[in-house]
GUMAR-642253 format. One record per residue (C-alpha): x, y, z. Coordinates in steps of 0.02 Angstrom, whole numbers, padded with zeros to 5 digits, always signed. Example, Ala and Ser with C-alpha at 12.3 -4.5 7.8 and 13.67 -1.06 7.14 Angstrom:
// residues 2
+00615-00225+00390;+00684-00053+00357;
//
This chain:
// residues 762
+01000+05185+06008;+00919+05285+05843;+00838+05417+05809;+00824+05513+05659;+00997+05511+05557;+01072+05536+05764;+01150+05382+05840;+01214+05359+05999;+01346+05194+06019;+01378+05129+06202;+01550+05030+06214;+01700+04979+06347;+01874+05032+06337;+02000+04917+06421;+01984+04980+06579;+01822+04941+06582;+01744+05122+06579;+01592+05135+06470;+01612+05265+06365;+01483+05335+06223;+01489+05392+06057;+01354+05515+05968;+01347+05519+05793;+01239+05645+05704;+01232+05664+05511;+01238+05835+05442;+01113+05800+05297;+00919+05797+05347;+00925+05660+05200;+00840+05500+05254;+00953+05334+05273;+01119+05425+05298;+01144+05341+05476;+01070+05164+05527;+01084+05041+05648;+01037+04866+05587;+00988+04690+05680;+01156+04605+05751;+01136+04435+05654;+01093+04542+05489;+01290+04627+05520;+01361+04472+05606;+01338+04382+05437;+01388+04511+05320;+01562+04522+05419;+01508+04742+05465;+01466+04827+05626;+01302+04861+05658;+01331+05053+05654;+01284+05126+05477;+01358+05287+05397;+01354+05313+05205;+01495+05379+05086;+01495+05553+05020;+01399+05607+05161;+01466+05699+05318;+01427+05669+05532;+01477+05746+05684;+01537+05644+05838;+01550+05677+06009;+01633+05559+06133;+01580+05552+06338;+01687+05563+06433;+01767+05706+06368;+01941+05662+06403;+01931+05531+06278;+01959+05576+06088;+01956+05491+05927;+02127+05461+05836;+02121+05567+05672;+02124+05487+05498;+02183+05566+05364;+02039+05635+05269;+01911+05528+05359;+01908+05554+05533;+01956+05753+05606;+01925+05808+05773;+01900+05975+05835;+02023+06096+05868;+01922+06174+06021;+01866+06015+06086;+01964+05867+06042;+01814+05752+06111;+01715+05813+05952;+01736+05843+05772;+01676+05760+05589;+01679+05600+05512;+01679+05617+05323;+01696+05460+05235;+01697+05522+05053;+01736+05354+04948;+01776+05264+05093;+01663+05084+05089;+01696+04943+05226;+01727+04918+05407;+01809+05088+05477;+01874+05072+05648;+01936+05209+05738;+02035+05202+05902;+02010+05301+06053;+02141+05392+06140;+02171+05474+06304;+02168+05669+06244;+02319+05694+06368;+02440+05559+06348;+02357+05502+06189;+02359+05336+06231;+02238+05193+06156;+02105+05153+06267;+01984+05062+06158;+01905+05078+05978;+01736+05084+05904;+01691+05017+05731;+01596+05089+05608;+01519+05024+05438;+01533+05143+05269;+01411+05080+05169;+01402+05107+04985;+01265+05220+04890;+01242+05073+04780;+01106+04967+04880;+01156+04800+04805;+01342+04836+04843;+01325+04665+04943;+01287+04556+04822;+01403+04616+04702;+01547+04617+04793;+01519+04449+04839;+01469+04392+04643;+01641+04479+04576;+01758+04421+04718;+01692+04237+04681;+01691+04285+04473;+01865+04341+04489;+01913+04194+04592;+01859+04061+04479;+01969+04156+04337;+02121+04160+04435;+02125+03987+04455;+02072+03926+04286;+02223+04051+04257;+02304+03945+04370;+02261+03787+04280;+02317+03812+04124;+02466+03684+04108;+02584+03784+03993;+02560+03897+04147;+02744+03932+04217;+02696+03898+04402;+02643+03692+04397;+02768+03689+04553;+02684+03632+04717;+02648+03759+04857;+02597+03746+05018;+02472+03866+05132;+02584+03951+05244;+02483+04000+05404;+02647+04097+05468;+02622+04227+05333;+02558+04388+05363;+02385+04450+05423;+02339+04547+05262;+02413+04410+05152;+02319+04283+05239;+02162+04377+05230;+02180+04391+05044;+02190+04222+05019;+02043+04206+05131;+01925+04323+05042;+01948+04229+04870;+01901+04090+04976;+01762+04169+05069;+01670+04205+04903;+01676+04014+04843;+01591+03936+05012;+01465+04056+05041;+01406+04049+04858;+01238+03991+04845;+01271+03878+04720;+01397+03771+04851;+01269+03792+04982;+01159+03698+04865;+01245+03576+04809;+01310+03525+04998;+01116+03536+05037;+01077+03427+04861;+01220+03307+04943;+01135+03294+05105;+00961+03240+05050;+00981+03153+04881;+01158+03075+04933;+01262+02909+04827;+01236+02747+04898;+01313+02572+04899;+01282+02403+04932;+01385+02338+05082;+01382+02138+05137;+01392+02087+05302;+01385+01918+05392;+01255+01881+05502;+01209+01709+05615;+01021+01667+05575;+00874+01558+05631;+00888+01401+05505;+00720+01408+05457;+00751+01582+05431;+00892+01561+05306;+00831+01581+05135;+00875+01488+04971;+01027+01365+04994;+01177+01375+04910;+01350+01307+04935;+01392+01408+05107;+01223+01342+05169;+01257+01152+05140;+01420+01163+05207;+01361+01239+05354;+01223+01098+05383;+01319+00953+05379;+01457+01028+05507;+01412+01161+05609;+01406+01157+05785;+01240+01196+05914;+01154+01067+05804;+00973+01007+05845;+00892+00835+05809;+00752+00849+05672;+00572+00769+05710;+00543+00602+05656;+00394+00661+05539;+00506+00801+05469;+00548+00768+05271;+00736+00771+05321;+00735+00659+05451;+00772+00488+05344;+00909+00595+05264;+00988+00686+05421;+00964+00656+05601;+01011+00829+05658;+01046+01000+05597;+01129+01181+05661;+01018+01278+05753;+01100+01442+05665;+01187+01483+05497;+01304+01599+05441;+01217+01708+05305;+01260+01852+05193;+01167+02008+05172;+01158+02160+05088;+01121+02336+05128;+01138+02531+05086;+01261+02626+05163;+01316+02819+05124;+01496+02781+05198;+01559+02797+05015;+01722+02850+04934;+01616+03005+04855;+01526+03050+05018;+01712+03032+05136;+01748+03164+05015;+01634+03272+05032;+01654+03267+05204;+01871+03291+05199;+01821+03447+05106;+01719+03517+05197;+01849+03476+05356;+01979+03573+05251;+01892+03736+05227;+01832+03730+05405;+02019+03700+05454;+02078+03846+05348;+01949+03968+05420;+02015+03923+05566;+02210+03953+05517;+02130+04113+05470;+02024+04162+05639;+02177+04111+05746;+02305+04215+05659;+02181+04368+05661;+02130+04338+05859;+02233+04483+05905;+02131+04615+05815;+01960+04550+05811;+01889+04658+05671;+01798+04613+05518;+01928+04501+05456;+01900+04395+05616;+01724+04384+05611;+01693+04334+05450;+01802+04201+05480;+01715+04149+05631;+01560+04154+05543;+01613+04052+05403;+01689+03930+05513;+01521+03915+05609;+01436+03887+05460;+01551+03740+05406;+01541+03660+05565;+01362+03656+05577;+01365+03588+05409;+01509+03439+05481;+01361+03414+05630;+01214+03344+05521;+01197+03160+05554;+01245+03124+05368;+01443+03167+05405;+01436+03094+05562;+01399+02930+05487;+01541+02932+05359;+01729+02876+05401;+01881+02973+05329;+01928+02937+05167;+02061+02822+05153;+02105+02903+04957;+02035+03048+04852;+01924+02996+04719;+01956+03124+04590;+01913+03010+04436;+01745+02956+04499;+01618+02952+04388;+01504+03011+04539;+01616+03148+04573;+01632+03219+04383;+01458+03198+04339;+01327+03197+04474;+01233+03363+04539;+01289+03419+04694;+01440+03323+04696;+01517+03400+04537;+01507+03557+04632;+01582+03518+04793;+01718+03442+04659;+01748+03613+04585;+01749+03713+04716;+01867+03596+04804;+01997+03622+04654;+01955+03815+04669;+02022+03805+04851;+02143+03710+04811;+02214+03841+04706;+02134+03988+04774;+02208+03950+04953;+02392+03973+04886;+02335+04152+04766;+02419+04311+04833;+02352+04462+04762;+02421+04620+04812;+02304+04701+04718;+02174+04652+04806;+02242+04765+04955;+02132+04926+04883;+01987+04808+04864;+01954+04732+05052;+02142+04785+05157;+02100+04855+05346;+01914+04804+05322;+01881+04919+05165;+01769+04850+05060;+01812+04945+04900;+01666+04887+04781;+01708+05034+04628;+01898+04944+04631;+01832+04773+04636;+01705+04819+04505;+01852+04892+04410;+01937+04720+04429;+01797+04614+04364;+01782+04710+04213;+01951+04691+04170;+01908+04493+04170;+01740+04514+04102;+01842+04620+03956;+01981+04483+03938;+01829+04354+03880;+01745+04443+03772;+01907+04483+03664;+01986+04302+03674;+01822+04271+03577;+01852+04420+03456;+02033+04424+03445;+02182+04309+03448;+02271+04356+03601;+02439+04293+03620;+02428+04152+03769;+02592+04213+03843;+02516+04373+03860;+02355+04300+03971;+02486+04170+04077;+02579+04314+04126;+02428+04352+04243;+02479+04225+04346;+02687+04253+04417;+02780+04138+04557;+02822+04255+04696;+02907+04225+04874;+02763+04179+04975;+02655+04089+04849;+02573+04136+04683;+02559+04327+04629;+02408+04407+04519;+02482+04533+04412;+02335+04637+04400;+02356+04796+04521;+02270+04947+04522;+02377+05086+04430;+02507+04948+04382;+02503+04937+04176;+02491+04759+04095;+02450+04724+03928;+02375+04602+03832;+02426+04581+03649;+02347+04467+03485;+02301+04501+03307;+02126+04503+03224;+02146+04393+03059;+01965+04328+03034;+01937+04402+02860;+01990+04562+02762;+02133+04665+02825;+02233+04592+02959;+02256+04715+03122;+02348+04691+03276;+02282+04720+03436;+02339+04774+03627;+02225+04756+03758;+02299+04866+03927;+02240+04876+04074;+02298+05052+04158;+02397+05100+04023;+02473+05273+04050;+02492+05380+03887;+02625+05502+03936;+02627+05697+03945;+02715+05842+03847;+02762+05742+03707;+02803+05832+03552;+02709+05786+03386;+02698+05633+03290;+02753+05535+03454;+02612+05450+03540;+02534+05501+03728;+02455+05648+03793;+02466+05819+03731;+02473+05872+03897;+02454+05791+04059;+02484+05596+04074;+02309+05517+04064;+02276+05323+04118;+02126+05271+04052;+02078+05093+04154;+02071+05004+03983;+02130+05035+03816;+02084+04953+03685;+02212+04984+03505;+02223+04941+03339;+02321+04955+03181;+02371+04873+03020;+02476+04745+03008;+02656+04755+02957;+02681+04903+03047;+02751+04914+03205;+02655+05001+03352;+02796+05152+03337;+02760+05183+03150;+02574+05171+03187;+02573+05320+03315;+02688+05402+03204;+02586+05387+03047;+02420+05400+03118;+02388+05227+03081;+02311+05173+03258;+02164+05191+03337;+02116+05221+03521;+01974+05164+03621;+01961+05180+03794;+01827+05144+03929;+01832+05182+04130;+01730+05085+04258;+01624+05185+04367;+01529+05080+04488;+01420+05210+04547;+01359+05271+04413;+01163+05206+04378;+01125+05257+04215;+01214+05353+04059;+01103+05518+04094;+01164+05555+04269;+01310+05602+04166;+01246+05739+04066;+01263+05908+04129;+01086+05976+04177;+01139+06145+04173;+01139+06153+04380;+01326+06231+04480;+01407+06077+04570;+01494+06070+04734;+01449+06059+04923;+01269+06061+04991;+01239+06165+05127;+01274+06025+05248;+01451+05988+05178;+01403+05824+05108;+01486+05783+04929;+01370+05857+04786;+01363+05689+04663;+01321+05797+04542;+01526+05845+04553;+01583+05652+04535;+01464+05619+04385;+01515+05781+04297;+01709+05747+04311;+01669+05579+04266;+01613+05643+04081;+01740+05762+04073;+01880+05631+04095;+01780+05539+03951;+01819+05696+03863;+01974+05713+03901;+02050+05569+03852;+01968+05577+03684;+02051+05768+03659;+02178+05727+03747;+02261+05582+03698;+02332+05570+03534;+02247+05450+03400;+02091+05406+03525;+01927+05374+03428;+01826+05348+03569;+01810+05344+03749;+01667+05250+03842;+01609+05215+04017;+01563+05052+04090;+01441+05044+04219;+01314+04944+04329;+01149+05000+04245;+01040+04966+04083;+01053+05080+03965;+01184+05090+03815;+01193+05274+03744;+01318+05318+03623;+01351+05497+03555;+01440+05503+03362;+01554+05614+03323;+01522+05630+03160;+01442+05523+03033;+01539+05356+03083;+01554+05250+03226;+01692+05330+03281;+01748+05454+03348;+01633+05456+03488;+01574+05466+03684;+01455+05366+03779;+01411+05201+03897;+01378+05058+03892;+01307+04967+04049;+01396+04812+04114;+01323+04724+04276;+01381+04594+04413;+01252+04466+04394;+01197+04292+04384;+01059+04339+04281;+01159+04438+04117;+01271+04539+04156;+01211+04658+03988;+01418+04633+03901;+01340+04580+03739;+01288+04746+03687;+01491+04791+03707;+01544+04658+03627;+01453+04707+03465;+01502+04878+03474;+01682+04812+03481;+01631+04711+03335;+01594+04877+03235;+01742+04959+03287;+01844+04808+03215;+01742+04831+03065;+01754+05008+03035;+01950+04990+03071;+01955+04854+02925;+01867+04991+02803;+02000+05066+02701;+01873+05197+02617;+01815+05275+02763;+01813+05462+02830;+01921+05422+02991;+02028+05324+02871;+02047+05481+02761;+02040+05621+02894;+02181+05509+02959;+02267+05523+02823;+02244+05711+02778;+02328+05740+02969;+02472+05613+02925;+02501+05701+02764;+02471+05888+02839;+02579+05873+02975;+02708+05775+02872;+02750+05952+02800;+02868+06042+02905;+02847+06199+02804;+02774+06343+02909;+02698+06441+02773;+02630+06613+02828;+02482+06685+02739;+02361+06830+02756;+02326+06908+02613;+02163+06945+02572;+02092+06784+02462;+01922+06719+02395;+01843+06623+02556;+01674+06557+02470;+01599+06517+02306;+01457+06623+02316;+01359+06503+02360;+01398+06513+02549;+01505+06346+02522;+01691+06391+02590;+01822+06370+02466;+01969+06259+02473;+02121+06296+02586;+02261+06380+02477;+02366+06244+02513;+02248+06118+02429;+02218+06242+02280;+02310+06232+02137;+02351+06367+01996;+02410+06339+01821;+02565+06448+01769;+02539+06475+01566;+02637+06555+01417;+02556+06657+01305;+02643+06697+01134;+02593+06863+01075;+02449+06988+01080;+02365+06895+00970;+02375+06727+01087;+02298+06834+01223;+02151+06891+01102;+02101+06732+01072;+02103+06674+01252;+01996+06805+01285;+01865+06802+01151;+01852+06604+01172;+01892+06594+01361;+02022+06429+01316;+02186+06402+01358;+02287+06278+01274;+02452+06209+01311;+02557+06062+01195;+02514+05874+01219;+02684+05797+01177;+02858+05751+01207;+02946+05894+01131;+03009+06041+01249;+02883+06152+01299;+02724+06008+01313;+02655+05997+01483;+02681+05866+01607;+02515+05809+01678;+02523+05803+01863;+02390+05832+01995;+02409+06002+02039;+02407+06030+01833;+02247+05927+01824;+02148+05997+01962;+02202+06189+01919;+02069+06325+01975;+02173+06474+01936;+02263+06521+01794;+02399+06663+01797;+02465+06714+01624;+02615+06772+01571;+02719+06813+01405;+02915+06823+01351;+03014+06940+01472;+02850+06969+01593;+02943+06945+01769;+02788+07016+01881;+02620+06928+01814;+02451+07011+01850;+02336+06925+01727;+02232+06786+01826;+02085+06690+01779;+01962+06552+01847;+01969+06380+01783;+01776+06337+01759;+01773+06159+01719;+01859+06013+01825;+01997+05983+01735;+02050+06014+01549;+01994+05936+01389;+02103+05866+01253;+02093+05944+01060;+02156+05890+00890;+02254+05988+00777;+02075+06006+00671;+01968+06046+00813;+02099+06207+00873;+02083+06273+00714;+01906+06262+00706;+01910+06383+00867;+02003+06495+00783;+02156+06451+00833;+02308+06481+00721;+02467+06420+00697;+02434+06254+00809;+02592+06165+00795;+02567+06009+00895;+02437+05865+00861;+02371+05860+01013;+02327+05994+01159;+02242+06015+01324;+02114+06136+01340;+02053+06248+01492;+01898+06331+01474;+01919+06488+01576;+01871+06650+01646;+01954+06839+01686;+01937+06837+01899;+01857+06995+01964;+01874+06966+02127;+01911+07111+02227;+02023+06995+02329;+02151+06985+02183;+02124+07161+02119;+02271+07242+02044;+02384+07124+02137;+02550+07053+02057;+02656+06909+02065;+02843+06883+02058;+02878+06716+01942;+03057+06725+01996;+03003+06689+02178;+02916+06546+02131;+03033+06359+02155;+02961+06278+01983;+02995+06447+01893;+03139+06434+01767;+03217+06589+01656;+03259+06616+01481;+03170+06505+01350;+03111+06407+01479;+03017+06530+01550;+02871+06486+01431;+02838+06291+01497;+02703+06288+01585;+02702+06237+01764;+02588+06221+01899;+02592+06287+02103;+02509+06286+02262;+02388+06450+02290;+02498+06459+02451;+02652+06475+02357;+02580+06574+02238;+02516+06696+02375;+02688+06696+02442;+02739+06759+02299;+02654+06933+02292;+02715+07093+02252;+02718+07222+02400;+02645+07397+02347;
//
């Protein structure tokens, strides 16, 4: 019974009491609670009795000395009366069933099951499209014939419930495909036919054209008759048989391809149930899904087609009909998938569909990690050892690597054109905490993205990469539940509770963002960090004027239709692109941090220095700045330097020239000093970017005298009247490059930073 989001369940316990449980959801929302048709939940494998995650209900049991069983963080009762209390199912999806208990000697009595269902509405369908997606990958994986597990197995009905289920639901997803529904239904009404002969005893006038058979038969078969006197025969033969032996022809369906069809169809009926039999003692979900599929295939078995058809005496495998004919070519494949898919443990799978939880996020988390695995085997050269290793022989059959929290990773190269990278493709790849600089990982707390996606030159190893800030990051998360990119954003709103307890989504979504931030801060050398999710629209937010580094989603859906991964795939395309570009800003930005941090000096400045200029354009750090250290010879040097605003220095290979360098080449200051001058006060600006060269002839036609050298570069410069450097004095002696006596007068160049450090304290 229903009414408005209140629902009241009637059900036995073993003693045969009838006991009731009302069910009342806290949220005046519409379509928290439902109770749907019988035959609708019989065939979906869920009770009847509808709750939805993230929102909250309070029970009450009659009689009251009955009490549900707690579950942690799902089901509490009430402190002042046991017989009451909240169900909250948070992200709990699937079949929940709860047991009740005698409130004094807490004994089971009975249970009652409930169904979670999901807040996406086509959580059905999609759980059903991955699980059969994901099974038809495992056992391709399973086919490959370099794979290391071509040993024979056997289904082993003693094996354990849950192990047994999993097995199941990889099977469950093939039969009740549509597409093998189909093709058993294409079978049925369009089916293969042969010509069968058969012998048959006919009237001789009845008998057709003669041949050999025929005149044998007349001359000495028995039951004869004598021939008329008028008859045309009669000179030649006195009598004839009354009946013949003939052969005949006609279509029958009892063919090799249709037996076939039919021993499959026995087998999956058979395993389902192996399945319903070893699950009889808890008849939950598990149970009557298998009884349902196992209905279904025997109705199938019942049409008058398979009754018709004898068992097949040998398999046809490499029958033309089989390979190549609709219908049949499906029951083929999916007959291989069972094959296959009957002997697959996946322990994995346990957060996915374990207890009756129908964990659709996890599964969708799954799928993408095979969805992923495609579209990079088409961009990337992924190492095939790396992709068998999916597949590993265990005890009790064949193990799926891929668990939930468990890292694995895939690695390959990209060598299509340009400069070669390498690539690693992880799936839950932790990137470790508290790690001190230029190791890889977290600054911080250990993050796990649920895919990473790296890449870096070749000839370096992955080490060297992190360590050089050669590698680059990108990561994406799954989130199921998320319908489009802009549920994301933060619209300014507080998150939290509602006033009915139920879980604000508003919390989820915003945490979900967040992580996408923090991985990208987080994480050292990440360039990006994206969500996939079930909805339409791709939305993408630059960092700066590249690519990457970046934020955003792309949408990625379960269906039959398109599932939308193209728009990813092109966007990885880019990345790969942008990776390969040796002149771009991330390439240089990395750079400047590989080169920054490379320095282990800890230089401390904070004097007072010029910080823009003048044009509202900041200045270059100190440590990027450069200043010239010159010589001047004699008042009259200095008079010169000042009326012309040059400086000149020798161009040569005698003592005393300068030696061209960067820091000498990109100069902006100039501090000038003469013989014996220890503290130097005396700086100008450089005004043009970088110095000229002169001739002997064109120094003296400056004014210059006494030019000894051919050759000379030239500064044009400027006295600074900054207030910054104001009356402020350096000490050349505490400067590294700095040498005394005569060669106190070669000219040298420094760092603004050194130079600052430098400075003599007033």
């Amino acid at each position: 019974m229903l009414e408005k989001n209140k629902c009241e369940i009637t059900f036995h316990l073993v003693n045969g009491e009838t006991c009731k449980l009302i069910i009342s959801a806290e949220s005046s929302v519409d379509f928290t609670l439902a109770v749907i048709d019988s035959a609708e939940a019989e065939s979906n494998g869920e009770s009847p009795y509808q709750l939805k995650e993230g929102c909250a209900y309070e029970y009450q049991i009659n009689p009251a000395e009955y009490q549900l069983e707690e579950i942690s963080g799902v089901v509490q009762h009430s402190k002042i009366h046991p017989s009451s209390g909240r169900i909250t199912p948070n992200t709990y999806v699937g079949t929940l069933s709860a047991d009740v208990i005698d409130s004094g000697s807490k004994e089971k009595k009975g249970s009652v099951t409930l169904e979670v269902r999901s807040v996406k509405t086509s959580y059905r369908t999609d759980y059903r499209f991955m699980l059969e997606e994901i099974t038809e990958k495992c056992t391709d994986l399973l086919m490959l014939h370099t794979s290391p597990v071509a040993q024979q197995y056997s289904v082993d009905a003693s094996s354990d419930a849950s192990t047994l289920y999993q097995r199941f639901a990889f099977i469950k997803s093939i039969l009740e495909s549509p597409e093998f529904l189909d093709a058993v239904y294409r079978i049925i009404l369009s089916p293969v036919t042969a010509w069968e002969e058969f012998e048959a005893d006919t009237d001789i006038r009845r008998a057709g054209r003669p041949n050999r058979s025929f005149s044998r038969q007349l001359a000495s078969a028995s039951n004869r008759i004598n021939l008329p006197d008028f008859h045309a025969l009669a000179s030649t033969i006195a009598h004839v048989p009354k009946q013949i032996s003939i052969t005949r022809k006609h279509d029958t369906l009892d063919t090799a391809e249709n037996r076939f069809v039919k021993h499959a169809l026995t087998e999956f009926c058979t395993f389902c149930s192996v399945i319903r039999e070893k699950l009889s003692e808890n008849q939950g979900r598990s149970y009557r899904e298998a009884l349902f599929l196992e209905e279904m295939l025997e109705e199938l078995l019942s049409r008058a087609f398979f009754r018709e058809l004898s068992n097949p005496d040998i398999l046809p495998l490499n029958s033309p009909v089989l390979q190549r004919k609709e219908g049949y070519r499906e029951v083929l494949r999916v007959w291989f998938m069972f094959d296959l898919a009957s002997k697959l443990i996946w322990h994995g799978g346990d957060d996915v569909y374990a207890a009756g939880k129908r964990d659709v996020a996890i599964l969708y988390e799954y799928w993408l990690f095979f969805k992923l695995l495609d579209l990079l085997k088409g961009i990337f050269t992924i190492e095939p050892e790396s992709i068998e290793n999916l597949i590993e022989p265990t005890s009790d059959g064949l193990g799926l690597a891929l668990r939930s929290g468990r890292h694995f990773p895939l690695k390959g190269v990209f060598d299509q054109s340009g400069r070669k990278l390498n690539v690693q493709f992880a799936y839950n790849r932790t990137f470790s905490g508290n790690k001190s600089y230029p190791a890889g990982g977290s600054w911080t707390l250990s993050m796990r993205p649920d895919y990473t996606l790296s890449l870096w030159p070749e000839g370096f190893s992955e080490k060297q990469a992190e360590e050089q800030e050669l590698i680059v990051h990108v990561h994406f998360d799954a989130k199921y539940k998320v319908k489009e990119f802009l549920e994301l954003l933060d619209d300014g709103t507080e998150s939290g509770e509602d006033t009915a307890g139920n879980i604000d989504e508003r919390t989820g979504k915003r945490d979900d963002l967040l992580k996408m931030h923090a991985y990208k801060d987080a994480i050292r050398r990440t360039a990006g960090s994206y969500v996939l999710y079930p909805g339409t629209r791709t939305d993408t937010k630059k960092g700066f004027h590249e690519l990457i580094p970046g934020l955003g989603a792309f949408p990625v859906r379960p269906s039959a239709d398109g599932t939308g991964i193209e728009e990813l795939k092109q966007f990885i395309l880019e990345v790969v692109h942008h990776v390969q570009n040796r002149a771009s800003q991330r390439e240089q930005l990395s750079y400047r941090i590989y080169d920054i941090h490379n320095d282990t000096n800890d230089f401390i400045v904070r004097d007072q220095m010029p910080e823009h200029y003048g044009n509202g354009k900041r200045v270059l750090p100190p440590g990027d700045t450069s200043v010239l250290i010159g010589y001047y010879k004699d008042a009259e040097h200095y008079h010169w330097i000042e009326k012309k605003g040059l400086y000149n220095v020798r161009m040569n290979s005698s003592r005393g020239s300068i030696r061209i360098d960067s820091l000498t080449a990109d100069a902006s200051y100039l501090l000038l000093h003469t013989e014996a001058e220890l503290n130097a006060g005396s700086l100008w600006r450089i005004k043009e970017k970088g110095p000229r060269v002169f001739s002997k002839d064109q120094m003296l036609k400056t004014g210059y005298t006494r030019p000894s050298g051919d050759s000379y570069l030239v500064y044009r410069v400027e006295m600074v009247t900054d207030d910054a450097f104001d009356n402020v004095e350096w000490d050349l002696t505490k400067l590294e490059k700095y040498e005394g006596g005569r060669k106190s007068a070669f000219p040298f160049a420094v760092t603004l930073t050194e130079l600052m450090l430098a400075k003599v304290q007033k």
